[in-house]
C-alpha positions as semicolon CSV with decimal commas, in nm:
position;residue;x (nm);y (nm);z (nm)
1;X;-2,782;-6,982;3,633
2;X;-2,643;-6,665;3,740
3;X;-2,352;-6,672;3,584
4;X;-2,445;-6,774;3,294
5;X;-2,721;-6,550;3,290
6;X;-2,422;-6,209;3,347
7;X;-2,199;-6,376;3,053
8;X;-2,469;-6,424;2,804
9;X;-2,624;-6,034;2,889
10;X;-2,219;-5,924;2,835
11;X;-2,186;-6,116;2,526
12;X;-2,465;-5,907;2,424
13;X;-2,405;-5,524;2,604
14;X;-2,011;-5,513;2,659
15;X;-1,979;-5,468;2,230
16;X;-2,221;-5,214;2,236
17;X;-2,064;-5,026;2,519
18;X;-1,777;-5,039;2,317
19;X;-1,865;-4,935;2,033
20;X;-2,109;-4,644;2,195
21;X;-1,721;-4,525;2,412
22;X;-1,521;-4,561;2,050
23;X;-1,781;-4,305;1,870
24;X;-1,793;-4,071;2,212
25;X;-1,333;-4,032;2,204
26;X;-1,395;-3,968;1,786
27;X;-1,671;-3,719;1,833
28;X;-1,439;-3,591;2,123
29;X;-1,125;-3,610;1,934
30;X;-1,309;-3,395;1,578
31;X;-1,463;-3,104;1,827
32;X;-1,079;-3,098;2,001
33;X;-0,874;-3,063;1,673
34;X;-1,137;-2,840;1,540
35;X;-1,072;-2,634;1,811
36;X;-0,705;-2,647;1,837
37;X;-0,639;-2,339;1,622
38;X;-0,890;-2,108;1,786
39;X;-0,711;-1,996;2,108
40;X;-0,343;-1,938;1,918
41;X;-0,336;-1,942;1,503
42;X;0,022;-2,018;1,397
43;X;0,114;-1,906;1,708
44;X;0,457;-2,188;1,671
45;X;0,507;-2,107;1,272
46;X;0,796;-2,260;1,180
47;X;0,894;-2,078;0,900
48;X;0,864;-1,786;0,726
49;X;0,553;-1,732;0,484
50;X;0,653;-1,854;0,115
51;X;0,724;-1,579;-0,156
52;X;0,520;-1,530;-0,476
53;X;0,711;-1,374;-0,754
54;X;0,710;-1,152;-1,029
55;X;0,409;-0,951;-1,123
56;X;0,236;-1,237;-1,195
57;X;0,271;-1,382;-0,819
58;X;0,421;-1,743;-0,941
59;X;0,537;-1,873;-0,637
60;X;0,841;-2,179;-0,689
61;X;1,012;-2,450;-0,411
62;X;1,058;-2,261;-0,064
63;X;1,358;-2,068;-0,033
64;X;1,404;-1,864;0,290
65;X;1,606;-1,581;0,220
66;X;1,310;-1,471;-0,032
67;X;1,030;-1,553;0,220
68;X;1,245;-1,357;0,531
69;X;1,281;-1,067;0,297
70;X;0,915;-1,058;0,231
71;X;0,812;-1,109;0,605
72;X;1,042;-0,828;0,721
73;X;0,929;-0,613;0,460
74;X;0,580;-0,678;0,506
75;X;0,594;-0,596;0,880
76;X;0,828;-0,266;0,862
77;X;0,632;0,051;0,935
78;X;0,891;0,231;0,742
79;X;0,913;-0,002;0,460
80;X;0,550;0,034;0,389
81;X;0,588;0,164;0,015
82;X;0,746;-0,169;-0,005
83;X;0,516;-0,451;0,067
84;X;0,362;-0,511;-0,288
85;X;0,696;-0,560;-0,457
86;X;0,747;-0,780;-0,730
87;X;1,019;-1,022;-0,625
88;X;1,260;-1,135;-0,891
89;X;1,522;-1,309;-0,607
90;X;1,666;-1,224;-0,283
91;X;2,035;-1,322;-0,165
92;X;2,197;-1,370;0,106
93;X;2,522;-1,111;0,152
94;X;2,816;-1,163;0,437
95;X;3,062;-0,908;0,357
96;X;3,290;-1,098;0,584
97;X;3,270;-1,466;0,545
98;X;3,464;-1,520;0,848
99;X;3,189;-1,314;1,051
100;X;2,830;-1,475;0,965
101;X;2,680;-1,212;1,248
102;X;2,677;-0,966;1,016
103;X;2,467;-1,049;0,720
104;X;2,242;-0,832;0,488
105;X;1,972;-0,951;0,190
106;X;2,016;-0,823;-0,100
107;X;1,642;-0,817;-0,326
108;X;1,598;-0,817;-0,657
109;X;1,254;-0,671;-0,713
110;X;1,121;-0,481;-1,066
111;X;1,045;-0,187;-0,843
112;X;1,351;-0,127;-0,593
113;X;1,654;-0,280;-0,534
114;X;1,678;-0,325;-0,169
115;X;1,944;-0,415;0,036
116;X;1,870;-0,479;0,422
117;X;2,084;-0,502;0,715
118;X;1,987;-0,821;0,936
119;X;2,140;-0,677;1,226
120;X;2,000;-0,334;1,289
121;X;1,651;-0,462;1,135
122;X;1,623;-0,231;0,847
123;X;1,692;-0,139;0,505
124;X;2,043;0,003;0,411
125;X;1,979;0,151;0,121
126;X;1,712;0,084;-0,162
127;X;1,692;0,248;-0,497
128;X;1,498;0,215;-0,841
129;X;1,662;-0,023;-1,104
130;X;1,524;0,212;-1,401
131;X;1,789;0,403;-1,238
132;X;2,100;0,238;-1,357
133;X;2,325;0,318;-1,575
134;X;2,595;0,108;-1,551
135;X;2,708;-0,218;-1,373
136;X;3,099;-0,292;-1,332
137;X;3,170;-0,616;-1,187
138;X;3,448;-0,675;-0,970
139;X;3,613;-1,018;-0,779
140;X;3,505;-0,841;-0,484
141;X;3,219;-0,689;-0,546
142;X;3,050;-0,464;-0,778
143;X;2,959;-0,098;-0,852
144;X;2,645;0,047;-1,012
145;X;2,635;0,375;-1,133
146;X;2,298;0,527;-1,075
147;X;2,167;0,805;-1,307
148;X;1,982;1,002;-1,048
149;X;2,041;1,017;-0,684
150;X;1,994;1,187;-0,348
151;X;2,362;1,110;-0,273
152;X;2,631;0,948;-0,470
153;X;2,655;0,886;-0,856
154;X;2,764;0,548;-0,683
155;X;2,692;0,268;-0,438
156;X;2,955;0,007;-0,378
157;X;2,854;-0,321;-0,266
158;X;3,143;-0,556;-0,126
159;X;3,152;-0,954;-0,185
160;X;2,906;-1,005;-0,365
């Protein structure tokens, strides 16, 4: 009679155990993932934040070298005047192929042409593209001939 008395009570509790320990872990499991972004946001970003382009701010697939130019932009005190730009393309420049530790970005904005040195963590040189007056394209590289500048009539860029 016992027995029979413990399986039929079972039959009848053990399910709704069960069932009460299944909702308890997914009531457990919601508050945890809700959670799980409080302590460290994006703390273990895996990439770099995507690009929007163009005045209109389009954005298009993922492409790193135009989201790392953004970033580092974005995050330079001295680049400050340069956060809003209007992003046409961005390219990645090794002006020795032979030596991929030394790399630059060059960006194509409507603003500024930038060009910024990977290495040393800043930009090389930047000027407005209202400003040229000429482009001469080499196998090597290219020159553009500014009309007004601090410096030079010229910069010279190598492989590009």
């Amino acid at each position: 009679m016992k027995g029979t008395f413990r399986g039929v009570t079972g039959l009848f509790t053990k399910p709704v155990i069960g069932a009460l320990d299944a909702a308890s872990k997914t009531a457990e499991s919601i508050k945890n993932t809700a959670n799980l972004f409080d302590q460290h946001p994006n703390s273990n970003r895996i990439r770099f934040p995507r690009a929007f382009y163009g005045k209109e701010r389009f954005y298009r697939a993922y492409i790193e070298t135009d989201a790392e130019i953004i970033w580092l932009l974005h995050y330079d005190e001295k680049a400050s005047h340069l956060k809003e730009i209007s992003l046409i393309n961005a390219f990645d420049v090794f002006p020795d192929e032979s030596n991929k530790d030394v790399s630059y970005i060059l960006a194509l904005a409507y603003e500024y042409v930038i060009y910024w040195d990977l290495k040393k963590a800043n930009i090389a040189w930047t000027f407005n593209p209202r400003n040229i007056k000429k482009i001469t394209i080499f196998k090597d590289g290219i020159i553009v001939d500014l009309e007004e500048t601090e410096a030079d009539e010229q910069i010279r860029v190598k492989d590009f």
